[in-house]
N, C-alpha and C positions, 0 to 999 in steps of 0.2 A: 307372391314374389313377382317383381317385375322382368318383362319379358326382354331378354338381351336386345338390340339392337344390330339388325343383320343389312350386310349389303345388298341386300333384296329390297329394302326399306328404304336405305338413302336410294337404290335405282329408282322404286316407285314414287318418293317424294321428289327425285330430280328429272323422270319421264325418260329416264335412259335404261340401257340394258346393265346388267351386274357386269358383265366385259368391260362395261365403258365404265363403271366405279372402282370395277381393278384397277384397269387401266391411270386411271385420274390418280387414284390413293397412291398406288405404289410405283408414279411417277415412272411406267414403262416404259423403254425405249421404243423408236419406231414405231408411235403410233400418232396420228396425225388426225387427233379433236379439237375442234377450235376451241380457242380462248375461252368462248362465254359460256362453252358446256362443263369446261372445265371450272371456271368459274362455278356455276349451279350446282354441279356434284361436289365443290366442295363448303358451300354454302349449306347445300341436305345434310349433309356430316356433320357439319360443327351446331346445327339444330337439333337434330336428334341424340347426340353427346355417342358419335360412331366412333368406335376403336376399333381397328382392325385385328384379328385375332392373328397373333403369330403363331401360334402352331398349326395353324388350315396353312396359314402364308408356305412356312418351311417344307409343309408336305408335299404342296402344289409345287415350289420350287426347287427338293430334292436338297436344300440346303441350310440346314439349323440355324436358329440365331441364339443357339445358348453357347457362354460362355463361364467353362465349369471354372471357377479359382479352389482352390486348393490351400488350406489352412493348416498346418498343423497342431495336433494335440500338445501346446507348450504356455507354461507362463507367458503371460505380455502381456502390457498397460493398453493405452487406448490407440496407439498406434493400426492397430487391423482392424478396430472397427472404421477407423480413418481411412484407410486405405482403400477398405470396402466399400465404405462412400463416395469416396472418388470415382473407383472402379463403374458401381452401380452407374452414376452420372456419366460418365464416358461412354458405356456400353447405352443407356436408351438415348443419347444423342447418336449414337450408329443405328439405333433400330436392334440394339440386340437385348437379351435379358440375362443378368448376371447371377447363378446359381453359387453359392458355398459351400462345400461340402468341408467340414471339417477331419480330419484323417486321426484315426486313434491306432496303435499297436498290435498288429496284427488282421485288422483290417484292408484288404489290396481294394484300390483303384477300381478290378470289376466291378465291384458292387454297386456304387453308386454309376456306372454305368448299362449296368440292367435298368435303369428305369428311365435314364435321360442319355441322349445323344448329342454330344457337345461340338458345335464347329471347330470348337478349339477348349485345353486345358488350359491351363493357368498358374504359374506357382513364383512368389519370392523365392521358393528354396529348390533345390535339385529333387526330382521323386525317385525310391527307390527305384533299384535294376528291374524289379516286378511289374512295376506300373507302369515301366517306360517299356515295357515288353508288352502289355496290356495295350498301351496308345499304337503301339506299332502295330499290333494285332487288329486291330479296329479301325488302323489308317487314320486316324485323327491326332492333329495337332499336338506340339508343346510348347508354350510360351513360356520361359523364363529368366531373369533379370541378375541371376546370382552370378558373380564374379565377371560382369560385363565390363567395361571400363567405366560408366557414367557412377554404376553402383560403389566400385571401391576407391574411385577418386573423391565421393559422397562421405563414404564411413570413413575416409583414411582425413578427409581433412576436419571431419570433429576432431577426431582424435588431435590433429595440428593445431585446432584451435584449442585444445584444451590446455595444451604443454605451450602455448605462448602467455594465455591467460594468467597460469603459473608463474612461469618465467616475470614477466610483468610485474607481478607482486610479488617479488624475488624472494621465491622460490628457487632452489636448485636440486634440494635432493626430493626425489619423485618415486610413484610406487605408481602403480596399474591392478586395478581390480578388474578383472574379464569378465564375460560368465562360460560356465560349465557347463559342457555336456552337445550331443551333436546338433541337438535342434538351435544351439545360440552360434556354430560357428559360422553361417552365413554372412554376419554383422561384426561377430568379435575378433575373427583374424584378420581382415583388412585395418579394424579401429588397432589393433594390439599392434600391429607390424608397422602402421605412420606413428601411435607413441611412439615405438623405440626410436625411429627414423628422425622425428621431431628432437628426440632427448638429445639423439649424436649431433643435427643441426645448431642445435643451442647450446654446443662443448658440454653437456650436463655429465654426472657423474654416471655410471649405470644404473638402471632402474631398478628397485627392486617392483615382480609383480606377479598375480599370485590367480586362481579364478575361483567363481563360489557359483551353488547354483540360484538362478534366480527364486525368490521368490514364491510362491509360499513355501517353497521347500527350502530351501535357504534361509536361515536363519543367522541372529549379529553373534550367535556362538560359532559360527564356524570359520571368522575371521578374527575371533579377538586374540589368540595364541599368535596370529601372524602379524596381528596387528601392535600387539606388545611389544614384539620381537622390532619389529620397524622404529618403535616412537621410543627407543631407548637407547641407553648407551653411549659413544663421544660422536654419532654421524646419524644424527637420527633422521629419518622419512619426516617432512614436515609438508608435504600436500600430497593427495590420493585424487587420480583421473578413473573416474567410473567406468564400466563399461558403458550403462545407462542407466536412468536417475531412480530406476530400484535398485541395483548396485549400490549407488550413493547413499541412498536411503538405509540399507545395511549396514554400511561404513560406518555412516554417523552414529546411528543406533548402537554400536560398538563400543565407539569411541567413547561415547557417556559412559558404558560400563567401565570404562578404563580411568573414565575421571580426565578427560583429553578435552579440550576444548578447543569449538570451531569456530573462526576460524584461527585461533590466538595457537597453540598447539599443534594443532592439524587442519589445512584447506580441503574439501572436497569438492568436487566437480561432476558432471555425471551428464547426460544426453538425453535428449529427446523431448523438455520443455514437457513433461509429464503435468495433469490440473496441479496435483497434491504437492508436485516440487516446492513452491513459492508459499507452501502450509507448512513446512518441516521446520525447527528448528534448531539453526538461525536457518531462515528459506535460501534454496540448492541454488548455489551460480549450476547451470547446467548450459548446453549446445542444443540450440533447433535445428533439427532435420524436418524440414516441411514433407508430412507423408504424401500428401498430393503431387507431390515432384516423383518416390518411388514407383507413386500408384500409376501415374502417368506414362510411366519410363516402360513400366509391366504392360500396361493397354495399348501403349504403339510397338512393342514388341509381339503381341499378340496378335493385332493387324500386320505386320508383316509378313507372318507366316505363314497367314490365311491369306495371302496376297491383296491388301486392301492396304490402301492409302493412311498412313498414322495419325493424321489431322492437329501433329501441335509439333512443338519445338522441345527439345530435350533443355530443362536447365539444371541446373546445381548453385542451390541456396544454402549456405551453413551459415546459422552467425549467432553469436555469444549472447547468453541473456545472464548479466552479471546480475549478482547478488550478494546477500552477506556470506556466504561461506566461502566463498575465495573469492 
């Protein structure tokens, strides 16, 4: 096995002391080496292929650079591996390293902090009263983005764009599929509350809307009773606004049991630019939520709480990716 590469090694190949390889690497304050030494020590490092170990770093400096994110045990597409990558690329251009810990039922928060000590949490969604008793207890950080204003002016205007899309292709009478259950309301009652907002803005009739659970556990039998109920009669629901493009995916699936056709019978819509949307048929008009805007929003929220500087600008990107089914 080959033998790590230690700051003792780039000292000896750059004739300086390991103070002065700290010093160089970790860009110290208040220390005054000239130019060309600094130079040379980092010339030895980028020969010997030196990485500096951050967990000697944290110890020496009494200050971690892990930053724990917090997932929860729930259905969802590719969105949180997205997010993750974001995350990850934001946290090693600080210098930190991002840990996942994914959370299941009944498992609290100490646990995974018996083995890592996190400069700071991390969560899209609110963590129980337990774990927020746990972070209080241990004095470390919360960062979280749920019902902030950049996040619901985010979800509320898919939802906006989805009831103009509609409208557009005139459409008037509208339904809303959500999803079910406490882990989806972070995202589905801002998106559920601008539908309605959108429907009254555009004089629409009231909407009928209904919620299902995502995916694998959700199946197209547990809409098609509501869905029959909607596509019948003298006023019937003739376009369905997804929570997100597995909602849609549902719908559609449905709908075929019912003999409905898309979009000629029923339009569907759905969120989040899913790979498999543009494979379904006829392929999802769906809404892009770019996750690297979420993930972004979460990592300068998490710098500020650690008192460090955010290093980007908050935006908000929504925008339509039409297709055949509305």
């Amino acid at each position: 096995m080959q033998k790590r590469t230690t700051s003792a090694d780039v000292a000896r190949a750059a004739g300086v002391s390991r103070a002065t390889v700290s010093y160089v690497l970790n860009d110290t304050a208040r220390q005054s080496i000239p130019e060309r030494t600094r130079a040379r020590v980092r010339a030895a490092a980028a020969e010997l292929n030196y990485t500096p170990n951050p967990a000697a770093r944290a110890l020496r400096s009494g200050r971690s650079t892990v930053i724990l994110f917090v997932i929860r045990h729930t259905p969802h597409g590719s969105n949180v591996g997205l997010g993750t990558l974001r995350l990850s690329e934001r946290a090693l251009e600080r210098g930190f390293t991002l840990l996942v810990w994914q959370s299941v039922p009944g498992e609290p928060l100490s646990w995974p902090l018996t083995h890592v000590q996190p400069r700071v949490v991390a969560s899209f969604y609110p963590l129980p009263q337990e774990s927020m008793d746990t972070l209080a207890l241990n004095n470390i950080p919360f960062a979280c983005t749920s019902g902030t204003t950049m996040m619901s002016a985010r979800e509320g205007e898919a939802a906006t764009v989805q009831v103009r899309r509609l409208v557009e292709t005139g459409h008037r009478r509208l339904a809303h599929v959500s999803a079910a259950g406490a882990n989806s309301a972070t995202w589905a009652k801002p998106r559920h509350e601008a539908f309605l907002a959108a429907c009254a803005d555009h004089g629409l009739p009231e909407p009928r809307a209904t919620s299902v659970e995502l995916p694998p556990l959700g199946t197209p039998d547990d809409i098609t009773d509501t869905l029959r109920a909607w596509c019948s009669g003298a006023d019937p629901v003739t376009a369905v606004a997804a929570y997100n493009d597995a909602v849609a995916a549902l719908v559609m699936a449905s709908a075929r049991e019912l003999g409905l056709r898309i979009p000629e019978d029923l339009a569907v819509i759905g969120v989040d630019d899913e790979a498999y949307a543009a494979l379904l048929e006829p392929p999802l008009t769906t809404v892009r939520i770019p996750m690297d805007e979420r993930a972004d929003e979460l990592f300068d929220t998490a710098m500020r709480v650690i008192g460090e500087e955010p290093g980007s600008e908050a935006t908000t990107t929504v925008r339509l990716v039409p297709r055949a089914s509305a």
